[in-house]
Biopython code that builds the backbone (N, CA, C, O; Angstrom):
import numpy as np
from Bio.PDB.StructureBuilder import StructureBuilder

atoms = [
    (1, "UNK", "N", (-4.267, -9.430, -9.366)),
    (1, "UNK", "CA", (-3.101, -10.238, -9.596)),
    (1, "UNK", "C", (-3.135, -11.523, -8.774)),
    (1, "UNK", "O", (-2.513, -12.559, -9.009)),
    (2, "UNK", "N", (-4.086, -11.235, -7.632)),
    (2, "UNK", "CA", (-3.840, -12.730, -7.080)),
    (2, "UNK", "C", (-4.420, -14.084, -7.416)),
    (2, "UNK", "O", (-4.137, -15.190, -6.953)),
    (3, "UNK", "N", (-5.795, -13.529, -8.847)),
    (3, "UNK", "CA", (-6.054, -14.961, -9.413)),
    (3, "UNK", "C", (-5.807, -15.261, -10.448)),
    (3, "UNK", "O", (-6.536, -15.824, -11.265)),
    (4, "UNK", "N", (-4.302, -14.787, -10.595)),
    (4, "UNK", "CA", (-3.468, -15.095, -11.741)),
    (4, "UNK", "C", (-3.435, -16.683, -11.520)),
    (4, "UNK", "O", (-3.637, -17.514, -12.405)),
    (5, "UNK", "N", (-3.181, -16.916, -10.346)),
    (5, "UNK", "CA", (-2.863, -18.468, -10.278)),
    (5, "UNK", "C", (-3.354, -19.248, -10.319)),
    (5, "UNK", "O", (-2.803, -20.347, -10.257)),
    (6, "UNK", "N", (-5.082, -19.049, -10.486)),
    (6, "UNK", "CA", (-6.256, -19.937, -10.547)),
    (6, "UNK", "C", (-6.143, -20.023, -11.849)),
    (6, "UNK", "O", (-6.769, -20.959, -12.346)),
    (7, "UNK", "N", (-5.314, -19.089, -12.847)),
    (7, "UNK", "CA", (-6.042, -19.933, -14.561)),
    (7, "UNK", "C", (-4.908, -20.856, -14.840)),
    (7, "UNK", "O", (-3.854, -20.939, -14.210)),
    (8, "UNK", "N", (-5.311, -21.575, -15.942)),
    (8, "UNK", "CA", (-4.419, -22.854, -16.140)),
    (8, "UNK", "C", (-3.777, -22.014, -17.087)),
    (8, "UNK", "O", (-3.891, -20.809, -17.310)),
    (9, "UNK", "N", (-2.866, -23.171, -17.750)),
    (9, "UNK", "CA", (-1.841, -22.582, -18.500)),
    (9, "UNK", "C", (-2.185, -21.977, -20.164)),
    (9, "UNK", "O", (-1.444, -21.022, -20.398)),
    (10, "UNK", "N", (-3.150, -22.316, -21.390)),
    (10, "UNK", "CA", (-3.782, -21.793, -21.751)),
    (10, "UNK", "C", (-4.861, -20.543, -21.516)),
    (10, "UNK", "O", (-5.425, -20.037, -22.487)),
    (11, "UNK", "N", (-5.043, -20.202, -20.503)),
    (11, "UNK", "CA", (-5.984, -19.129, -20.447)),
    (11, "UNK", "C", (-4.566, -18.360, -19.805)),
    (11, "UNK", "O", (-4.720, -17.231, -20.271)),
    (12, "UNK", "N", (-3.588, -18.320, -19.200)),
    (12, "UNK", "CA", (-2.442, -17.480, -19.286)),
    (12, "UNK", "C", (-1.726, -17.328, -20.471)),
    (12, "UNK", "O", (-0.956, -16.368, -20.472)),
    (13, "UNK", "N", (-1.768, -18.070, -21.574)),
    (13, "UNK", "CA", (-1.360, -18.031, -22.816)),
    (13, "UNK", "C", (-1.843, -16.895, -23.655)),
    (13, "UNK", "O", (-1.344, -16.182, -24.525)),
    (14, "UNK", "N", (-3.441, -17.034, -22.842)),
    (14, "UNK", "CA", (-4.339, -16.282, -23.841)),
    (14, "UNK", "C", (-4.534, -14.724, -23.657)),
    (14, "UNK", "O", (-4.969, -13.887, -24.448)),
    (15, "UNK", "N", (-3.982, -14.581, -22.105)),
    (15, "UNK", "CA", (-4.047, -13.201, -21.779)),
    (15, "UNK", "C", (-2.801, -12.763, -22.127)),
    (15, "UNK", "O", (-2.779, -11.665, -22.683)),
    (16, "UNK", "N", (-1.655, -13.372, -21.937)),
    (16, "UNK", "CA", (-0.059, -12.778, -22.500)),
    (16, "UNK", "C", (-0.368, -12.681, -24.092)),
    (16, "UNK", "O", (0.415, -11.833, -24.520)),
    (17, "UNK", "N", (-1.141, -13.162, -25.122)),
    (17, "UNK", "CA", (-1.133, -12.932, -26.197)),
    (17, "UNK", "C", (-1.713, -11.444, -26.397)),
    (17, "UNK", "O", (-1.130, -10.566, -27.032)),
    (18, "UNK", "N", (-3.636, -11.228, -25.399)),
    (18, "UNK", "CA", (-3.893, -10.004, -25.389)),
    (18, "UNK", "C", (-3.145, -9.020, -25.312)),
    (18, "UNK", "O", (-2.947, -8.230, -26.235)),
    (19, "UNK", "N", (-2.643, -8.962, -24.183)),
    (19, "UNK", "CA", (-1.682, -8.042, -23.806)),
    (19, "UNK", "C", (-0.592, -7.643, -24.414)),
    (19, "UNK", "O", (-0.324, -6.441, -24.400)),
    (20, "UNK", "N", (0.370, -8.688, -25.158)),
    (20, "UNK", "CA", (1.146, -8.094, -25.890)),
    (20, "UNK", "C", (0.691, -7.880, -27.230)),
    (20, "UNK", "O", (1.555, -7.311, -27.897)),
    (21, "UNK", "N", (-0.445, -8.155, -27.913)),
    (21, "UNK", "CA", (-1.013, -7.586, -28.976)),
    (21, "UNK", "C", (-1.304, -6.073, -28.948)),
    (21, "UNK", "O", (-1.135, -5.396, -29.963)),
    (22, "UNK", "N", (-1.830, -5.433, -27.557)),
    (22, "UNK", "CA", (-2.574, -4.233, -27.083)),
    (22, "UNK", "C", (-1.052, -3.402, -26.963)),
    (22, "UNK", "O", (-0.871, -2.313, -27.509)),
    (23, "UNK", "N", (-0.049, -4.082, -26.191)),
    (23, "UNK", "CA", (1.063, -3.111, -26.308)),
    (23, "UNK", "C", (2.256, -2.735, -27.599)),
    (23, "UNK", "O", (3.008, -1.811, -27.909)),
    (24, "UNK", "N", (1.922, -3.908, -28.019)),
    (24, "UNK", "CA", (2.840, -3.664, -29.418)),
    (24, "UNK", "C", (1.850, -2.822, -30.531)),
    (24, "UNK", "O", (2.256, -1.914, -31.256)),
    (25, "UNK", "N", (0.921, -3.169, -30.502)),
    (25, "UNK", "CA", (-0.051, -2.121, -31.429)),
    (25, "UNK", "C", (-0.232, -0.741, -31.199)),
    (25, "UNK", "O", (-0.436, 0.107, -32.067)),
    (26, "UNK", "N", (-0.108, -0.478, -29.413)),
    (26, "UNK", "CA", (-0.255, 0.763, -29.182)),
    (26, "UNK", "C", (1.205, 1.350, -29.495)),
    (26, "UNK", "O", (1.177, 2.520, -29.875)),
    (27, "UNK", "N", (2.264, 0.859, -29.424)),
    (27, "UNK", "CA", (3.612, 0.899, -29.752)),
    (27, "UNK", "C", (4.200, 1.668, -31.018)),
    (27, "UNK", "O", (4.877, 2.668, -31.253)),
    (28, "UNK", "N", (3.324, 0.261, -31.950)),
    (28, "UNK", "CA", (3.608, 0.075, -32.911)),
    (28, "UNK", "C", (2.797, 0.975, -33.984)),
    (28, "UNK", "O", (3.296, 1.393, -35.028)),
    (29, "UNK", "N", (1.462, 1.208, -33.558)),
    (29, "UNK", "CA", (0.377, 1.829, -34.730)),
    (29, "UNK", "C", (-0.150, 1.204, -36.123)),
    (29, "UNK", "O", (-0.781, 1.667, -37.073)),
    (30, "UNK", "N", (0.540, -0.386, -35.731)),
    (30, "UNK", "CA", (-0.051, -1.074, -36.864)),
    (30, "UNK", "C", (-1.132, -2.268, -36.557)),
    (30, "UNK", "O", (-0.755, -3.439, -36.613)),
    (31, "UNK", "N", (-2.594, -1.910, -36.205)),
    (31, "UNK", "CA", (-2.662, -2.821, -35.365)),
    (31, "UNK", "C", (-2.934, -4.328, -36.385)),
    (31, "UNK", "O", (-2.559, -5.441, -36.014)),
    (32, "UNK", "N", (-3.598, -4.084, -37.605)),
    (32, "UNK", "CA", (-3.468, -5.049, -38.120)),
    (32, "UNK", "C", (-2.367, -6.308, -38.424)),
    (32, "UNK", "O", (-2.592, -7.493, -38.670)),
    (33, "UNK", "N", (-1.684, -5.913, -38.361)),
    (33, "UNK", "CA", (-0.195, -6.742, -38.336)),
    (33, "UNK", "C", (0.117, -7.235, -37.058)),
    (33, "UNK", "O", (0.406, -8.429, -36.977)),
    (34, "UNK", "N", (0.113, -6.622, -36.159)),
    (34, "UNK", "CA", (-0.200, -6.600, -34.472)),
    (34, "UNK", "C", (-0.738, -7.866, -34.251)),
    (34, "UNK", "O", (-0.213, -8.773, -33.605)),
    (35, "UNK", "N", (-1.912, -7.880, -34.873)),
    (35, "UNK", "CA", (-3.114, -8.666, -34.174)),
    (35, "UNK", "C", (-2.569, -9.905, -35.214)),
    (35, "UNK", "O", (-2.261, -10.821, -34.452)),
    (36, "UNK", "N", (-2.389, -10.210, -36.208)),
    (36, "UNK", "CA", (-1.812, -11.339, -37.386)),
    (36, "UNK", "C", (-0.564, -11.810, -36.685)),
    (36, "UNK", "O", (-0.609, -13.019, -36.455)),
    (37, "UNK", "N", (0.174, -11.409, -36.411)),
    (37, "UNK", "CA", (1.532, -11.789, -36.027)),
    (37, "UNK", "C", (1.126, -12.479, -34.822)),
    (37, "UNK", "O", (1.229, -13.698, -34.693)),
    (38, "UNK", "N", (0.604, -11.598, -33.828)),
    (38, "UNK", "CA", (0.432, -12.350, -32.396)),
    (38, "UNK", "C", (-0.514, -13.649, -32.640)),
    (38, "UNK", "O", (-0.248, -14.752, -32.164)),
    (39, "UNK", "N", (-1.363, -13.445, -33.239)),
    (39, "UNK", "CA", (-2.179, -14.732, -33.874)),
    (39, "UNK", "C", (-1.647, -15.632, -34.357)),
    (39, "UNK", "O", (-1.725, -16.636, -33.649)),
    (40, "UNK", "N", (-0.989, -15.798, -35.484)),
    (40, "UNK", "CA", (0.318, -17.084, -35.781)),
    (40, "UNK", "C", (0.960, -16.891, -35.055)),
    (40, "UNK", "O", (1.987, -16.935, -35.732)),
    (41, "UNK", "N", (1.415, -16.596, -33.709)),
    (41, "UNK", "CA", (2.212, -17.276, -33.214)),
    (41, "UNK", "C", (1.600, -18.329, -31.932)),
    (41, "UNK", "O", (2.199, -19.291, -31.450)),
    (42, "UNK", "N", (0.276, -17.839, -31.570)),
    (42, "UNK", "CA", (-0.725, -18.150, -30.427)),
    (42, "UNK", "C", (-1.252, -19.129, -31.065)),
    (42, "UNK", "O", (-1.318, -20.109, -30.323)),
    (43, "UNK", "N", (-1.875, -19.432, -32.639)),
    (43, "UNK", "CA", (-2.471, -20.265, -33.225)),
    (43, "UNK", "C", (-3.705, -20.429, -32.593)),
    (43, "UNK", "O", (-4.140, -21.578, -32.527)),
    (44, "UNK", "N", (-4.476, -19.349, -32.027)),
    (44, "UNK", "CA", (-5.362, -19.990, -30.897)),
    (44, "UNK", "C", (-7.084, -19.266, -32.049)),
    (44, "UNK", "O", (-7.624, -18.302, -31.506)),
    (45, "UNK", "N", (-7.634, -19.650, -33.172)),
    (45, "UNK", "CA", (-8.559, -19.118, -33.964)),
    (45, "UNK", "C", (-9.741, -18.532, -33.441)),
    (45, "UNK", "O", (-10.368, -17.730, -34.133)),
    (46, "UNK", "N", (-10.276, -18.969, -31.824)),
    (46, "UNK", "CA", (-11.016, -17.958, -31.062)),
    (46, "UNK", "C", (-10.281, -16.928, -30.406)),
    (46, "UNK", "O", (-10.880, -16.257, -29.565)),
    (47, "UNK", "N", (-9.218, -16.720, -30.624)),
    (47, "UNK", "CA", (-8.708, -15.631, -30.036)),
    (47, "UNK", "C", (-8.491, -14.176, -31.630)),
    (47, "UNK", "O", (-8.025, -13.051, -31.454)),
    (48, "UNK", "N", (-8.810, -14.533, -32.492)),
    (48, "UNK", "CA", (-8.622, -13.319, -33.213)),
    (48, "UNK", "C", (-9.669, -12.067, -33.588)),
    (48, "UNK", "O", (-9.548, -10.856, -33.775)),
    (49, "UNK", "N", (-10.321, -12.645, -33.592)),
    (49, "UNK", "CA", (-11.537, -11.332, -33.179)),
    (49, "UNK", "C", (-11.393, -10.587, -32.336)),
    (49, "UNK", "O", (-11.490, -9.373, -32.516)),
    (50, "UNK", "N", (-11.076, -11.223, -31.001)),
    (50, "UNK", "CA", (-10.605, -10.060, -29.897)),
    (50, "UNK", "C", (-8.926, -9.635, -30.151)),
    (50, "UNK", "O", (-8.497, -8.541, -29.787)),
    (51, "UNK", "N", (-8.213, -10.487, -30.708)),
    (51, "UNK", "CA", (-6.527, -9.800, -30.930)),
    (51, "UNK", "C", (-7.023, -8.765, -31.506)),
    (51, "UNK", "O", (-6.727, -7.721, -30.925)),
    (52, "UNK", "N", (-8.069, -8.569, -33.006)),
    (52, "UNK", "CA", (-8.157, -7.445, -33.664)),
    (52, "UNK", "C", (-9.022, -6.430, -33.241)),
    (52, "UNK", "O", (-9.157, -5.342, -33.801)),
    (53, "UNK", "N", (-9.684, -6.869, -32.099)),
    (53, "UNK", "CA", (-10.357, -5.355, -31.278)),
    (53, "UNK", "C", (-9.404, -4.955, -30.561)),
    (53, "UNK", "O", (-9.002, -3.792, -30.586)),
    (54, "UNK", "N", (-8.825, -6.049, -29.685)),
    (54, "UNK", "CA", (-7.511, -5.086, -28.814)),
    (54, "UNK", "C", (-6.715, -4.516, -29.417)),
    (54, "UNK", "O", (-6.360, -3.483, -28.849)),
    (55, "UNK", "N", (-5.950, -4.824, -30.913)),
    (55, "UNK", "CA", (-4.987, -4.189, -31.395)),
    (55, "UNK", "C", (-5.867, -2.810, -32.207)),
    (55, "UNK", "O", (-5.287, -1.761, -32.486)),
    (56, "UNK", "N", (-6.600, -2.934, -32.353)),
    (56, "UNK", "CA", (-7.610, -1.561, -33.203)),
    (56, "UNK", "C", (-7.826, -0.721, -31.789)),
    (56, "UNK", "O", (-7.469, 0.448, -31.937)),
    (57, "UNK", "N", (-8.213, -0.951, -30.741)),
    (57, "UNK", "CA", (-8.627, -0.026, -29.596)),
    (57, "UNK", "C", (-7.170, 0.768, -29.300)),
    (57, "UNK", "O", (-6.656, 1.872, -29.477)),
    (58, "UNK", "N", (-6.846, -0.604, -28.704)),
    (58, "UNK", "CA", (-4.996, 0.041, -28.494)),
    (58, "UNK", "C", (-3.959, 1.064, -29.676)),
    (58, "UNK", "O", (-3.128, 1.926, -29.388)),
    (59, "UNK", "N", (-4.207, 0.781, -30.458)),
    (59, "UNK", "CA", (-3.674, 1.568, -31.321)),
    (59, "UNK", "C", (-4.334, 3.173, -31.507)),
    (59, "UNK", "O", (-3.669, 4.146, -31.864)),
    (60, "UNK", "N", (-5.806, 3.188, -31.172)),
    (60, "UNK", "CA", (-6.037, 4.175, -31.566)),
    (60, "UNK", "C", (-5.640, 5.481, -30.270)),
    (60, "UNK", "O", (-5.499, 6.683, -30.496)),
    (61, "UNK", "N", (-5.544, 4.866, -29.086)),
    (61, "UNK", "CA", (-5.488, 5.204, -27.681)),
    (61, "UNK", "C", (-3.732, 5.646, -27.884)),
    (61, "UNK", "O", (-3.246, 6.770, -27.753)),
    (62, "UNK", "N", (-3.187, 4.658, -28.159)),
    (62, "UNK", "CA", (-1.349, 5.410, -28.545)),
    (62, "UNK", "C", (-1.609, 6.028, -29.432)),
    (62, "UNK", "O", (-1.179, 7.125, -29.075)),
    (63, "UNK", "N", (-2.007, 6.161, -30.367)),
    (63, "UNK", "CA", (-1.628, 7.289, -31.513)),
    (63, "UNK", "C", (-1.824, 8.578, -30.604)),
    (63, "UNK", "O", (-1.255, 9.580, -31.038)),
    (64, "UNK", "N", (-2.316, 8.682, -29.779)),
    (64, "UNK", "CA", (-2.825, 9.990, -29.015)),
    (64, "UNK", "C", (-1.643, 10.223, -27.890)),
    (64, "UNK", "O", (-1.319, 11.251, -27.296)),
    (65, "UNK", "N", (-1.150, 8.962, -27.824)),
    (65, "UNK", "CA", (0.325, 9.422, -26.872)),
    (65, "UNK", "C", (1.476, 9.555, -27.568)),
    (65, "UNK", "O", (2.054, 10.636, -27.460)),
    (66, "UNK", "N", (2.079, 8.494, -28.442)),
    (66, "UNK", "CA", (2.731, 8.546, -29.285)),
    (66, "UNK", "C", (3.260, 9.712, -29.726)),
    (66, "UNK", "O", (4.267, 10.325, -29.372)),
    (67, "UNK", "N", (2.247, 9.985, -30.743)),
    (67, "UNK", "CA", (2.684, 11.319, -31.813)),
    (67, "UNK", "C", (2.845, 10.614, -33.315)),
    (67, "UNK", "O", (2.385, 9.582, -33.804)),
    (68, "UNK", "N", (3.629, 11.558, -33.760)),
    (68, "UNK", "CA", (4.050, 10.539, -35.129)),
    (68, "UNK", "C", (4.922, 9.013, -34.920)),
    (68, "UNK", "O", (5.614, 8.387, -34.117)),
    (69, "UNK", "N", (4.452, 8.968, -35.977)),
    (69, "UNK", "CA", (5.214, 7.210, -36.014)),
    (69, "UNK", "C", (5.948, 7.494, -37.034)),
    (69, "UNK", "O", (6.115, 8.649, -37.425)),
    (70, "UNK", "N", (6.617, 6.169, -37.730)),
    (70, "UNK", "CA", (7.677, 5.685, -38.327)),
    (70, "UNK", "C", (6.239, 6.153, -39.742)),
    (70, "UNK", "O", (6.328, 7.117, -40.503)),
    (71, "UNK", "N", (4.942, 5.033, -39.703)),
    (71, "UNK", "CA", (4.170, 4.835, -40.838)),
    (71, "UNK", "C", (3.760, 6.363, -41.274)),
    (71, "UNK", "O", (3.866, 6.798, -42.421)),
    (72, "UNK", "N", (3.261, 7.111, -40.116)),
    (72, "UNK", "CA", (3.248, 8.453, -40.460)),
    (72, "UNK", "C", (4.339, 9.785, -40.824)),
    (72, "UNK", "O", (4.069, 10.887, -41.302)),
    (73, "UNK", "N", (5.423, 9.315, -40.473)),
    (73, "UNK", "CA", (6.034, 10.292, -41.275)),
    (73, "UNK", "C", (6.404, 9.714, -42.798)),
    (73, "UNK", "O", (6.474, 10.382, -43.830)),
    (74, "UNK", "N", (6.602, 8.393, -42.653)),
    (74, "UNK", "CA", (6.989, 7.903, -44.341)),
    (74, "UNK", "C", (5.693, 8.264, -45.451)),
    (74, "UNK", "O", (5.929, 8.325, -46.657)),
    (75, "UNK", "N", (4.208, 8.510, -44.855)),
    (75, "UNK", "CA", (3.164, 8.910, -45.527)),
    (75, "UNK", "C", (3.604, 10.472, -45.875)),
    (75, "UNK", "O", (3.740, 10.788, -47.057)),
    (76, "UNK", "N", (3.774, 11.224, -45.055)),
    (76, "UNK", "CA", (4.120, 12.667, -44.935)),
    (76, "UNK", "C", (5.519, 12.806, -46.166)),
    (76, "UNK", "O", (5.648, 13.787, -46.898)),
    (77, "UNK", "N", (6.124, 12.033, -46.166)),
    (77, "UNK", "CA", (7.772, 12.209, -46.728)),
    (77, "UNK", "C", (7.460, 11.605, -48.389)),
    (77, "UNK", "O", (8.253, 11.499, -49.324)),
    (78, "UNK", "N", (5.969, 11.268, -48.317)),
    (78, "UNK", "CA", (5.832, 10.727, -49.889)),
    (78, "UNK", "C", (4.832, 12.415, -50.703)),
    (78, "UNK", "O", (4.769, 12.810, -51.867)),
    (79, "UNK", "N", (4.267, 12.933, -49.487)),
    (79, "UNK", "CA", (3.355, 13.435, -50.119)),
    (79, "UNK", "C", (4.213, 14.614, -50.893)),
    (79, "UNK", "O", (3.645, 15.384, -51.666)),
]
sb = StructureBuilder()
sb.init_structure("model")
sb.init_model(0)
sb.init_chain("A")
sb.init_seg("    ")
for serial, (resi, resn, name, xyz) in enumerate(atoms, 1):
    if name == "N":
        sb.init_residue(resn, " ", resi, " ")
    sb.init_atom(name, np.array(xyz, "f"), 0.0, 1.0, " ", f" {name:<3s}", serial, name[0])
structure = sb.get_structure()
C-alpha cells in the first residue's frame, strides 16, 4: 500500500477498474458483462483483455463461495 502513491493518476484508474471488475464479477457471476461494463466506463482498450481474465478468474473463485446466484436459480426455475 505504500506505493500506491508513486503511480500517477491513470495507472490508479487502471487498478480501481481491475479491482472492481474482479469484485463485482465475483459478486455478481456474470463476468462477461462485468468486464464490458467496467470497460465502457474506463474506455481504456488495453485494459480489456485483462478486465476479461480478471472477471472470468474472479467469477469462477466466487461461484465457490457464493453458492447459487440470481442467474442460477432462474436457469433451475426454467428447467
Amino acid at each position: 500500500m505504500q506505493h500506491l502513491g508513486e503511480l500517477d493518476a491513470s495507472a490508479l484508474a487502471q487498478l480501481a477498474a481491475v479491482g472492481a471488475t474482479a469484485l463485482f464479477a465475483a459478486a455478481n457471476g456474470t463476468p462477461i458483462f462485468c468486464a464490458a461494463f467496467v470497460f465502457t466506463l474506463q474506455g481504456d482498450a488495453s485494459l480489456l483483455a485483462l478486465l476479461l481474465a480478471v472477471s472470468a478468474l474472479s467469477a469462477d473463485i466466487g461461484s465457490r463461495i457464493r453458492g447459487c446466484g440470481w442467474n442460477d436459480s432462474q436457469v433451475a426455475a426454467l428447467k
